[in-house]
Structures are given as structure tokens and as C-alpha cells.
N, C-alpha and C positions, 0 to 999 in steps of 0.2 A: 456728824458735823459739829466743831466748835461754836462755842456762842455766840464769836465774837466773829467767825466767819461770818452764820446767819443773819447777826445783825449789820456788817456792811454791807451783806448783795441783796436784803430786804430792806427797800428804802422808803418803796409806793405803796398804793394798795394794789396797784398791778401785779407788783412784783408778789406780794402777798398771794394774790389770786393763784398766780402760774403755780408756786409753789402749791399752793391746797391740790390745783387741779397735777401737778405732777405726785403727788403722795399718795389722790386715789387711784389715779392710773397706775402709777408704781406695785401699789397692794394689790391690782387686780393680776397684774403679771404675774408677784410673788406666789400669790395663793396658788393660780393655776398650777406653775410650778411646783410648789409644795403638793396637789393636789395628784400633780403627774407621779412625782417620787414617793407616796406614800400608795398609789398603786403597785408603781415597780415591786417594792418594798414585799407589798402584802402577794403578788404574785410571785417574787422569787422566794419567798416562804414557802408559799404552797407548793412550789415543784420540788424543793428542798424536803417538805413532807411527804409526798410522791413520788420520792424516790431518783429523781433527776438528780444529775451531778451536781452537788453543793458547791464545787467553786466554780461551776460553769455559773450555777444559778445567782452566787456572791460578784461574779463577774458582771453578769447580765442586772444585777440594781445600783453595780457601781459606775456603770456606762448609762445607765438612766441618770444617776444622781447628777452625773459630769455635766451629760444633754445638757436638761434642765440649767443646772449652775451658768453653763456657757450662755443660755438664752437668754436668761434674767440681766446677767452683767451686759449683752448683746443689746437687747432693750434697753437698758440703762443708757448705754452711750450713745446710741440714736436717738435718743429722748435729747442728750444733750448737744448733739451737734444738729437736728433738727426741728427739734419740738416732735409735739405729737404728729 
């Protein structure tokens, strides 16, 4: 976000508020997600090391990665067309 956007739609302390309270909600999303995709991750390793098909298993952390990617931007836009 530009500077100069932030500072015309932050005008209140209201506005201020929403904002704090959408950045820690935003980060709880993210993290889960990062959270999700760093198990895919470390699971499609280990079947890669056990022998499973390496690009079934490259397939299968890149359809996690997507998931994830799709739910956070998904969250994102519901945040902004209806609040939390």
C-alpha cells in the first residue's frame, strides 16, 4: 500500500482501529497458511524420500501451495466487502 493511499483512507482513529484490527486478523490467516504449506512441503519430502513418485509428490505440495494462496486472497476479499 502507497503512502499516500494509507494516508487518505486513514483519517479517524476509527479508521486507524479497523486497520490495526484487520492486520492482526490478516496475519492470523497468513501464518495458518504458511503453516499449512510448510507441512505440505515437509510431507511431500518425505514421500519423495520414501520412495513415492516425485512429481506426483511435487504435484501434490503444489496443489497445497495453490489451496492455501486461493484462501488467504479468498479471506482477504471477504474482509473487504464485509468486514470480519
Amino acid at each position: 500500500m502507497s503512502k499516500n493511499l494509507f494516508e487518505s483512507t486513514i483519517k479517524t482513529q476509527a479508521d486507524l482501529d479497523e486497520y490495526k484490527d484487520f492486520q492482526v486478523w490478516m496475519n492470523k490467516v497468513l501464518d495458518e497458511s504458511i503453516s499449512d504449506v510448510r507441512y505440505a512441503i515437509k510431507e511431500g519430502t518425505e514421500g519423495m524420500q520414501n520412495g513415492h513418485n516425485k512429481i506426483g509428490m511435487f504435484k501434490y505440495m503444489q496443489s497445497q501451495i495453490m489451496r492455501q494462496t486461493e484462501f488467504s486472497i479468498a479471506a482477504f476479499n471477504k474482509y473487504k466487502m464485509y468486514g470480519r
